[in-house]
C-alpha positions as CSV (number, residue, x, y, z in Angstrom):
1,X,23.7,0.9,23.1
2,X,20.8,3.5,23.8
3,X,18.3,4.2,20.7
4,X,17.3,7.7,21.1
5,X,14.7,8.6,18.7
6,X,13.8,12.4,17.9
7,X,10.5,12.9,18.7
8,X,7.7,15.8,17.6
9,X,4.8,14.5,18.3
10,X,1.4,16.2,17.1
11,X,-1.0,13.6,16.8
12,X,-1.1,13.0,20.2
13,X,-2.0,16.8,20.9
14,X,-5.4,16.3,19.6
15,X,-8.2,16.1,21.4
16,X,-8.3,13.1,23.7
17,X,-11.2,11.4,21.7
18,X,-9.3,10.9,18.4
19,X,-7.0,7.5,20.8
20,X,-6.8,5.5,23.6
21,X,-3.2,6.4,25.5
22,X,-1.2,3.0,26.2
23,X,1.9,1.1,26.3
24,X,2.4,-1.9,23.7
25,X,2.3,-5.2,25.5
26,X,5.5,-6.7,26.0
27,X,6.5,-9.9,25.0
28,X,8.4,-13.3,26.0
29,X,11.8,-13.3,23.7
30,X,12.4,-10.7,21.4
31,X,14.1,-12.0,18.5
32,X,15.3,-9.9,15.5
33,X,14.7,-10.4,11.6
34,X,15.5,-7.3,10.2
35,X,16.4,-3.5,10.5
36,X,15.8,-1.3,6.9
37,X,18.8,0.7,7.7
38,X,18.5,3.0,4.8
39,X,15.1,4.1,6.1
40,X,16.4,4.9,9.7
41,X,19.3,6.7,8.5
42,X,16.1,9.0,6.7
43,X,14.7,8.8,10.1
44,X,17.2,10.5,12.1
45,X,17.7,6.8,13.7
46,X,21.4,4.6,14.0
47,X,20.7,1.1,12.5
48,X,23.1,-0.4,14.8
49,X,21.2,1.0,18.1
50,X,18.0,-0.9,16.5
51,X,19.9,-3.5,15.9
52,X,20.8,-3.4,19.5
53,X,19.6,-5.3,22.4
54,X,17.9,-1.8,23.7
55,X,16.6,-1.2,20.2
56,X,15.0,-4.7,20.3
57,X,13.3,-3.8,23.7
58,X,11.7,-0.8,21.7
59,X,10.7,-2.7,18.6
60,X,9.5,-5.2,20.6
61,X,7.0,-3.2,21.9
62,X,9.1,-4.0,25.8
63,X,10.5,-0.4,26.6
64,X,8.6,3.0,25.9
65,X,11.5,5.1,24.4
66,X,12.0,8.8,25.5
67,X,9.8,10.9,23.9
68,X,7.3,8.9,23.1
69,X,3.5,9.1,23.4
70,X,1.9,5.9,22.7
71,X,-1.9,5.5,21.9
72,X,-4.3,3.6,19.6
73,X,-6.0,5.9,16.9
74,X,-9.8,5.6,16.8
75,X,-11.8,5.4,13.5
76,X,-14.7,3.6,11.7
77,X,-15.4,2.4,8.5
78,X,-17.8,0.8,5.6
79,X,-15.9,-3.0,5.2
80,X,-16.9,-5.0,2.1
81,X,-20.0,-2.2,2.2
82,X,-20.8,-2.9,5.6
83,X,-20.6,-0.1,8.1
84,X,-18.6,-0.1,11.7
85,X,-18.8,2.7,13.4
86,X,-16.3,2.0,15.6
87,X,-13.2,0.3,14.7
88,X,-9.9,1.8,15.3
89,X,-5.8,0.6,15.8
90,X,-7.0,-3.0,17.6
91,X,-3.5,-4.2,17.0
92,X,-1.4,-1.5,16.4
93,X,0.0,1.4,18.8
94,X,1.5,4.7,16.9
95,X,4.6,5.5,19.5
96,X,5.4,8.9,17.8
97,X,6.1,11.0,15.0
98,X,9.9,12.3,13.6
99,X,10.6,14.4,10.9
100,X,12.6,12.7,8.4
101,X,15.8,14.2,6.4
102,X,13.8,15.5,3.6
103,X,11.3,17.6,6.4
104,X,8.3,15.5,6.2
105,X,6.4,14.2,9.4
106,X,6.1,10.4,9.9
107,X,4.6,8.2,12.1
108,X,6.2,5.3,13.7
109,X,3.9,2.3,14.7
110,X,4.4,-1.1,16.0
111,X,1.7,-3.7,14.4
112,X,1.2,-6.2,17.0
113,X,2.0,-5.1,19.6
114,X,-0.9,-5.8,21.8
115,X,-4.5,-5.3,22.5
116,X,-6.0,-2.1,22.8
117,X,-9.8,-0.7,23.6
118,X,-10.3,-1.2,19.6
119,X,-9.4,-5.2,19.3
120,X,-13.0,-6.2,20.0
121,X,-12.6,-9.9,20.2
122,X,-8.8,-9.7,18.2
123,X,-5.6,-10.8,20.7
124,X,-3.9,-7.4,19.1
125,X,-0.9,-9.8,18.1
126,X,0.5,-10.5,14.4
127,X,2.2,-14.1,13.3
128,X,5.1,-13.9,10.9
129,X,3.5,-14.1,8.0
130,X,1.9,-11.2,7.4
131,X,4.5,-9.3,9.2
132,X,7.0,-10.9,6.0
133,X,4.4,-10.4,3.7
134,X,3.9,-6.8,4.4
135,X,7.4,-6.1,4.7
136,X,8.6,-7.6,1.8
137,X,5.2,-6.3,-0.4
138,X,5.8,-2.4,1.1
139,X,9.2,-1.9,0.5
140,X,9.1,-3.1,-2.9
141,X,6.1,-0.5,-3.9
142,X,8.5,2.0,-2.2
143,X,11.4,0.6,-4.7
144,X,8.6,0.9,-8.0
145,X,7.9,4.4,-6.7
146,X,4.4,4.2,-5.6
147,X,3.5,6.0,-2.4
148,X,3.0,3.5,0.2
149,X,4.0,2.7,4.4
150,X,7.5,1.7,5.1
151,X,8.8,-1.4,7.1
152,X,11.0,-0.2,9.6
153,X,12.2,-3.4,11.6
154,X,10.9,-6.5,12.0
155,X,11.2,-9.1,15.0
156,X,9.9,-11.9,16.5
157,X,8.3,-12.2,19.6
158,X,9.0,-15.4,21.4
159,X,5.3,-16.4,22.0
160,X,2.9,-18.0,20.0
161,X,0.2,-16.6,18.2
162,X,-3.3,-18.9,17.9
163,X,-4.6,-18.5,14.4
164,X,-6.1,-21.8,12.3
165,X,-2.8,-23.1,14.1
166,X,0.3,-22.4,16.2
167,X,2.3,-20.2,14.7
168,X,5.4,-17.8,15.9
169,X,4.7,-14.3,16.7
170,X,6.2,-11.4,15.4
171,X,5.8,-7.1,15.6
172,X,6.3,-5.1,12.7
173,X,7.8,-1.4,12.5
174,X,5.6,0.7,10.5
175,X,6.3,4.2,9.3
176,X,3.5,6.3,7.3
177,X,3.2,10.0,6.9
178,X,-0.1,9.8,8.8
179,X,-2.2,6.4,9.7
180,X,-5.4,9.0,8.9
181,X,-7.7,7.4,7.3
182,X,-10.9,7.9,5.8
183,X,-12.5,5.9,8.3
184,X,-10.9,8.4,11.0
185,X,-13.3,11.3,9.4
186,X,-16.1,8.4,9.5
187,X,-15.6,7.8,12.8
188,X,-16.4,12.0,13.9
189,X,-19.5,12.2,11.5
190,X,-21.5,9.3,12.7
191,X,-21.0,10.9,16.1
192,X,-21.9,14.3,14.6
193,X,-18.7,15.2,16.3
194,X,-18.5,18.6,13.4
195,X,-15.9,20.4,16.0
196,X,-13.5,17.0,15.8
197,X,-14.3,17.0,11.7
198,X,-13.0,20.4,11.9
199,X,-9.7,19.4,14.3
200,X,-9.3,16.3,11.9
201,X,-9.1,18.3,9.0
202,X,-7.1,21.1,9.7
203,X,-4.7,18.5,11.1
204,X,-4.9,16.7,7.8
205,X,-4.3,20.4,5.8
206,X,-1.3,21.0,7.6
207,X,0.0,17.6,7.7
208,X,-0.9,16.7,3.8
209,X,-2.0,19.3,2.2
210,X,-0.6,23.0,3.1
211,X,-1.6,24.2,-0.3
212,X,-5.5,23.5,0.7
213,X,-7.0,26.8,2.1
214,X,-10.5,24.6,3.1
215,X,-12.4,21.3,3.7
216,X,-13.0,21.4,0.0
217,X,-10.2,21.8,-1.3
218,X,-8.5,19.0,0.8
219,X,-11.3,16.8,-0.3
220,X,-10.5,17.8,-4.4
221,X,-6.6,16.9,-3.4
222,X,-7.6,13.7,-1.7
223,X,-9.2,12.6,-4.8
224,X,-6.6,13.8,-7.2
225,X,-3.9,11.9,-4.7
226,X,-6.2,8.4,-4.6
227,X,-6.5,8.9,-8.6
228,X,-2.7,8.4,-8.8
229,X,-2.3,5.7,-6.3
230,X,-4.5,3.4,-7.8
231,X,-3.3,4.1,-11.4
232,X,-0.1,3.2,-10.7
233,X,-1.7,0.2,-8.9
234,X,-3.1,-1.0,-11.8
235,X,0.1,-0.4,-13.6
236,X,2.4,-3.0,-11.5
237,X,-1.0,-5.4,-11.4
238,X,-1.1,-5.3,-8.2
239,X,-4.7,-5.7,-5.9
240,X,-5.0,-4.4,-2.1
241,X,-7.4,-6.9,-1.3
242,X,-9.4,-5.0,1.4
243,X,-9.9,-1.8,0.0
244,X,-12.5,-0.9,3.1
245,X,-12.8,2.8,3.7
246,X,-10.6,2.4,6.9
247,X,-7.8,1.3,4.9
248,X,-8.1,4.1,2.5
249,X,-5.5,7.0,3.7
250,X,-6.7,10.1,3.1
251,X,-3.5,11.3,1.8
252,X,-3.2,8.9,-1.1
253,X,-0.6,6.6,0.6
254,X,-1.0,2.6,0.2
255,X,-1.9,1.5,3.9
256,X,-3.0,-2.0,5.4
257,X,-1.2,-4.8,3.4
258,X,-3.4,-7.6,4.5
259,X,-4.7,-10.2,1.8
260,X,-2.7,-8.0,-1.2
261,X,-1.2,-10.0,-4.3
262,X,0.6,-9.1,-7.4
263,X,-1.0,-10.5,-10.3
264,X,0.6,-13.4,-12.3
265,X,-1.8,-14.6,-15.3
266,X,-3.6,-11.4,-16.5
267,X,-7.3,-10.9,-15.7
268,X,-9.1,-8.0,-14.9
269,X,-11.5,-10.0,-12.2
270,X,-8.2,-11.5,-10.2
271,X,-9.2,-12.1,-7.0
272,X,-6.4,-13.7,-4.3
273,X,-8.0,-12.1,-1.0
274,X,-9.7,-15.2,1.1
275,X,-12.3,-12.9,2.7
276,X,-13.4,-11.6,-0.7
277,X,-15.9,-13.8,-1.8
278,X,-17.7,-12.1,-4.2
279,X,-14.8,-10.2,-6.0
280,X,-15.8,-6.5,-4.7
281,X,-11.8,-5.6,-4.1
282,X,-10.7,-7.7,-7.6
283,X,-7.5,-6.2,-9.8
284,X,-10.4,-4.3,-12.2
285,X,-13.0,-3.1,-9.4
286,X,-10.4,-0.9,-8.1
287,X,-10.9,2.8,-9.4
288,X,-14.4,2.1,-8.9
289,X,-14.5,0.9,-5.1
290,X,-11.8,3.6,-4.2
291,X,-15.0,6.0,-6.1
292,X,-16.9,5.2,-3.9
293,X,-14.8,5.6,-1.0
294,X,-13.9,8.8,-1.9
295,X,-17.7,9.8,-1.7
296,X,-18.1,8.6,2.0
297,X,-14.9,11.0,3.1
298,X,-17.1,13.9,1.3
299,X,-20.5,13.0,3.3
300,X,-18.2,14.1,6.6
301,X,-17.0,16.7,4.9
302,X,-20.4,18.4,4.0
303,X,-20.7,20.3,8.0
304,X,-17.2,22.3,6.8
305,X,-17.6,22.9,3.3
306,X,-21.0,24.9,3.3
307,X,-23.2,25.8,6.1
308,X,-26.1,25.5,3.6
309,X,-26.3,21.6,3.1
310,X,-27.9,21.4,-1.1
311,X,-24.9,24.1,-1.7
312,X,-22.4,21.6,0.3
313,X,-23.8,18.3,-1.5
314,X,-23.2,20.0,-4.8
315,X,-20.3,21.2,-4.8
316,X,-18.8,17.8,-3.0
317,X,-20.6,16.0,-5.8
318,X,-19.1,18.0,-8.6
319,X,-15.2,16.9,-6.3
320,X,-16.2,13.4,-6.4
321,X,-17.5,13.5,-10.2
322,X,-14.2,14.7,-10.8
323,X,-12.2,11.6,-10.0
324,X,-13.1,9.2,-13.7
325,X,-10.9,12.2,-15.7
326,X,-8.8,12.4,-13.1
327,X,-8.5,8.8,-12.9
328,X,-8.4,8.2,-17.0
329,X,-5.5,10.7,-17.3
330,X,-3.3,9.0,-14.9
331,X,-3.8,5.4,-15.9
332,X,-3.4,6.8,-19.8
333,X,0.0,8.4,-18.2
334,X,1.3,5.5,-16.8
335,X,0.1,2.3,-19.5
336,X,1.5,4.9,-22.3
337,X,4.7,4.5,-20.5
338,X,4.9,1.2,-20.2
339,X,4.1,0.5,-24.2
340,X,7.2,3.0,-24.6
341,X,4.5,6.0,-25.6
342,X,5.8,10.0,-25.1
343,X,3.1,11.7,-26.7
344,X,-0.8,11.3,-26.5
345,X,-3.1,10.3,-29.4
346,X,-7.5,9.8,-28.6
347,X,-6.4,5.7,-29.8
348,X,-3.6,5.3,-27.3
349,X,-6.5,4.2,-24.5
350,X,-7.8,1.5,-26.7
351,X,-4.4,0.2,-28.2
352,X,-3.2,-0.2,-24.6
353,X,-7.0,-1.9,-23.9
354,X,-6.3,-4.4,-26.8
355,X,-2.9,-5.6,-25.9
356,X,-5.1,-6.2,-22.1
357,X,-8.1,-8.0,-23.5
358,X,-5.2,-10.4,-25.6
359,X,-3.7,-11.1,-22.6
360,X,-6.2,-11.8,-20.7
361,X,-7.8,-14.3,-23.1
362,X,-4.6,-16.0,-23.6
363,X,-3.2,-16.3,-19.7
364,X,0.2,-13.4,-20.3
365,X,2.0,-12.8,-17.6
366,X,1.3,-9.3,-16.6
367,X,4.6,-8.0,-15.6
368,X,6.9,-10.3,-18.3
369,X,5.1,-9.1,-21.1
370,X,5.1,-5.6,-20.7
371,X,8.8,-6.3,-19.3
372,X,9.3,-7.9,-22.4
373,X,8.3,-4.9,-25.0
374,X,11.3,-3.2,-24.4
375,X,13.8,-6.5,-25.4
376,X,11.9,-8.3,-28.1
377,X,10.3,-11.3,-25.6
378,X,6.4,-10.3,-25.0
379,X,5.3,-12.7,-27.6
380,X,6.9,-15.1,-25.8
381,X,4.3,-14.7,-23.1
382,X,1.2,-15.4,-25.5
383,X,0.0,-19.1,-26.0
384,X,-1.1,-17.8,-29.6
385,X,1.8,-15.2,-31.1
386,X,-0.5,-14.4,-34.0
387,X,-2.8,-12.5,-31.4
388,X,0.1,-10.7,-30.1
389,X,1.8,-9.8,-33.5
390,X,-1.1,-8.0,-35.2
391,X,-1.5,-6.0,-32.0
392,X,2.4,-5.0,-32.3
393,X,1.7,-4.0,-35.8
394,X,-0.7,-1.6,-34.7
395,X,1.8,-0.6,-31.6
396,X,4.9,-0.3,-34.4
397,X,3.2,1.9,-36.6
398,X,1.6,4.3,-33.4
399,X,5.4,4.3,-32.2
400,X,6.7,5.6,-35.1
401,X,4.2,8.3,-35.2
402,X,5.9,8.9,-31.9
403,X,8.0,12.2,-30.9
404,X,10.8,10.0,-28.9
405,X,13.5,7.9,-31.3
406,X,13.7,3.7,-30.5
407,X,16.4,3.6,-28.3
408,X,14.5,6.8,-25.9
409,X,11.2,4.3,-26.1
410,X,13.3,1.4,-24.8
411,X,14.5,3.3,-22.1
412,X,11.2,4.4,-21.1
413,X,9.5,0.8,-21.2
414,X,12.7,-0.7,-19.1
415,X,12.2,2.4,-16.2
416,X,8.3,1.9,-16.6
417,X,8.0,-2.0,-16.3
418,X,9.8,-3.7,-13.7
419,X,11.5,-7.0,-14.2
420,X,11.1,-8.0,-10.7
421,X,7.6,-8.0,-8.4
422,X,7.0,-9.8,-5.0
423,X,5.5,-12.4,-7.3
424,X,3.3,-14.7,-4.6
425,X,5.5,-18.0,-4.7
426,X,7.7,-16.3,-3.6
427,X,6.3,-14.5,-0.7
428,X,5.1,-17.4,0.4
429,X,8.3,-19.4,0.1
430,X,9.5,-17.0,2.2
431,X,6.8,-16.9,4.9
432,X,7.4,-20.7,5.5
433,X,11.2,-20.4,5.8
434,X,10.5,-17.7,8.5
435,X,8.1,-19.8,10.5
436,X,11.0,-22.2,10.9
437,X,13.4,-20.1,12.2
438,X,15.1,-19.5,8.7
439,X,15.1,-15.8,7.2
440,X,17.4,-16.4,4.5
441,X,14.6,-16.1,1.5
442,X,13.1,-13.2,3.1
443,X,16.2,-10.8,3.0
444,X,17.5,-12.2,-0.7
445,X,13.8,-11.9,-2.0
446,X,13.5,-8.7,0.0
447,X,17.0,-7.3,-1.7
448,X,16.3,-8.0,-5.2
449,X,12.9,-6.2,-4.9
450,X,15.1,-3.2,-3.6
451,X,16.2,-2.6,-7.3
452,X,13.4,-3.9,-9.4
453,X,13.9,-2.0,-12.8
454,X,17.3,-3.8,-13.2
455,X,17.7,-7.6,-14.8
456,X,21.0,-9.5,-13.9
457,X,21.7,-13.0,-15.3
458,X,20.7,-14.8,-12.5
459,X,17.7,-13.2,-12.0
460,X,15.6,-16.3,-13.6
461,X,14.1,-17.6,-9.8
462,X,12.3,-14.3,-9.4
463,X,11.0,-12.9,-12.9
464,X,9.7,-16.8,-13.3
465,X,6.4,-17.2,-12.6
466,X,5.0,-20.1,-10.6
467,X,5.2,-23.7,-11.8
468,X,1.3,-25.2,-11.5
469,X,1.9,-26.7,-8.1
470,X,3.8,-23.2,-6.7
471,X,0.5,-21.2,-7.8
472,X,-0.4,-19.1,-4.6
473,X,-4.5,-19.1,-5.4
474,X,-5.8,-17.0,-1.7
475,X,-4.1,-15.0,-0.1
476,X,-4.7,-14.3,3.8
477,X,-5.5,-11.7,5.9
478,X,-3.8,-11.8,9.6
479,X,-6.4,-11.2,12.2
């Protein structure tokens, strides 16, 4: 069975400096351990032709299907505050765009699939854990809602892949609505490139932002679109891990799941990413670092925005100034949600802040508890029930004051909190399975996240958190 995938390319009619043209690298034994067939159907794509030994070939990164126009994108970036001005795809190869069923653009990309001018001393290749990991991690932020990169396909590659040991290769099928990043704007300024900044972002307008008639008003929707993102990042608990400027997408889409954890135990300073050793990417440090972020994509913007560089800086400054109101609205939006809230009061920020501080003094489980407002069980979560039951006083009383009757606030909570997260026992349970050959806990883990507002009876193995000797403390990145 041929795979025939429909094509339209624009990326690759840029100007040759923004890639490197070339094939992935094939491999030994391509293997396969999943297709998402609901996302190729949006696709254009037949699951079954995927699934296919033809469609393997192409996953695999072995056949260069019709239409396609491979290349590596270049960019920089500032990593843990460090800058690298030159980084780009050194493991990844975008092999074209389609336009999905509801019109929008999207990239397809296999990650591993190869060295490219941008490894630098990296083999290009991915094992099979972070291929799981980000799999299982991005389709369930698709299933809570959040804007985030798809997993296509996944398969396994035959070969071996040298990390701190031997372990089984594997190439993941990514799809984004752009892999532009803010590093990619990076990588144009410190080259003083202004006529690729210009390129770049009339790209991006089109692309992300049609309503944007400038370079400053895609830079006020970039921060309005980050805003959201990480709000309702901080509403599932969940931490990125490497929140470097080149795995920032301009568009406000989550990108790069590398070291990334949901939180257990509440604390705002969780920390699970190995490489981050002095906290700068923890749960709390978010908002903040994705600030600051925000501030280096409007230094390359400052050529566009004003020919007159102390008019450019102030206006930029006055965008990026913008983002803690931005920011303060949507968290408020989505933590009054999830305490059953339709209707604002100036206390709402600190009850919500309260219930947090008790939580994290007394080890709650982030996700059960504010799972639990909605059926009676969040007390259950607290060591100390006292602490808990003079906050609900104060939430009782605020709720009654609210426009939206018990049974509407109930509703709310259960659509606003999910009961089920890729919790990190169990991602990890999963990973080690795959490494031997066995993908069993990977697609049941990977189904139930599909529907993760729902509870069913026998639900208990994934709302549970993990026993002291399951507790996943780091969390890796692949390279």
């Amino acid at each position: 069975m041929t795979i025939q995938f429909p094509f339209d390319n624009s990326y690759a009619t840029l100007p040759e400096r923004f890639y490197a043209r070339l094939d992935p690298t094939p491999v030994a034994q391509p293997g396969l351990i999943a297709v998402n067939a609901a996302l190729a159907g949006e696709l254009g794509l037949d699951p079954e032709a995927l699934r296919s030994d033809d469609g393997l070939q192409v996953l695999a990164g072995n056949r260069v299907p019709t239409g396609a126009d491979p290349l590596a994108q270049a960019y920089a970036g500032h990593q843990f505050g460090g800058w690298s001005p030159q980084l780009g795809d050194g493991r990844a190869i975008l092999i074209g765009e389609v336009i999905d069923s509801k019109g929008i653009r999207r990239d397809i990309q296999l990650k591993g699939s190869g060295r490219t001018p941008f490894s630098r001393m990296g083999d290009g290749r991915a094992w099979i854990g972070p291929v799981i990991r980000e799999y299982l991690v991005s389709e369930a932020m698709h299933a809570l809602g959040i804007p985030t990169t798809r997993a296509l396909a996944a398969v396994t590659t035959g070969e071996v892949v040298l990390r701190e040991a031997p372990l089984p290769g594997a190439v993941l099928t990514r799809v984004a609505s752009s892999h532009i990043r803010v590093g990619t704007f990076q990588y144009f300024a410190a080259r003083q490139d202004t006529e690729a900044l210009r390129v770049l972002t009339d790209h991006v307008i089109a692309r992300h932002f049609p309503e944007a008639p400038d370079a400053l008003a895609m830079l006020k929707a970039a921060i309005a679109a980050q805003a959201r993102l990480v709000a309702q990042w901080m509403g599932v608990g969940f931490i990125h891990g490497v929140m470097n400027t080149d795995n920032t997408h301009v568009a406000g889409e989550t990108i790069d799941y590398g070291p990334c954890a949901f939180m257990d135990r509440y604390h705002p300073e969780t920390v699970f990413s190995s490489i981050d050793q002095f906290g700068r990417y923890a749960y709390a440090r978010q908002p903040e670092i994705v600030v600051w972020n925000l501030a280096q994509l409007a230094t390359t913007l400052l050529p566009l925005i004003d020919a007159d560089q102390d008019r450019a800086i102030a206006v930029a400054t006055d965008a990026v100034h913008s983002f803690p109101e931005l920011y303060s609205a949507e968290w408020l939006a989505v933590f009054r949600a999830k305490i059953g809230l339709t209707s604002a009061e100036d206390g709402d920020a600190g009850l919500i802040q309260t219930l947090l501080s008790r939580m994290a003094t007394l080890g709650a489980d982030f996700t059960n508890t504010f799972r639990g407002l909605a059926d009676g069980t969040a007390r259950d979560q607290f060591t100390d029930r006292a602490a808990f039951d003079t906050w609900a006083e104060d939430w009782h009383a605020r709720r009654a004051r609210d426009g939206a009757d018990t049974a509407q606030q109930e509703d709310l909570m259960r659509r606003s909190n999910p009961a089920i997260i890729p919790r990190n026992h169990r991602v990890e349970e999963a990973i080690q399975a795959s490494v031997s050959g066995d993908y069993a806990p990977f697609l049941k883990l990977l189904d139930r996240l599909s529907h993760p507002f729902s509870l069913d009876p026998d639900d208990a193995t994934f709302t549970r958190p993990p026993e002291p000797g399951e507790e996943v403390k780091q969390t890796f990145c692949g390279t």
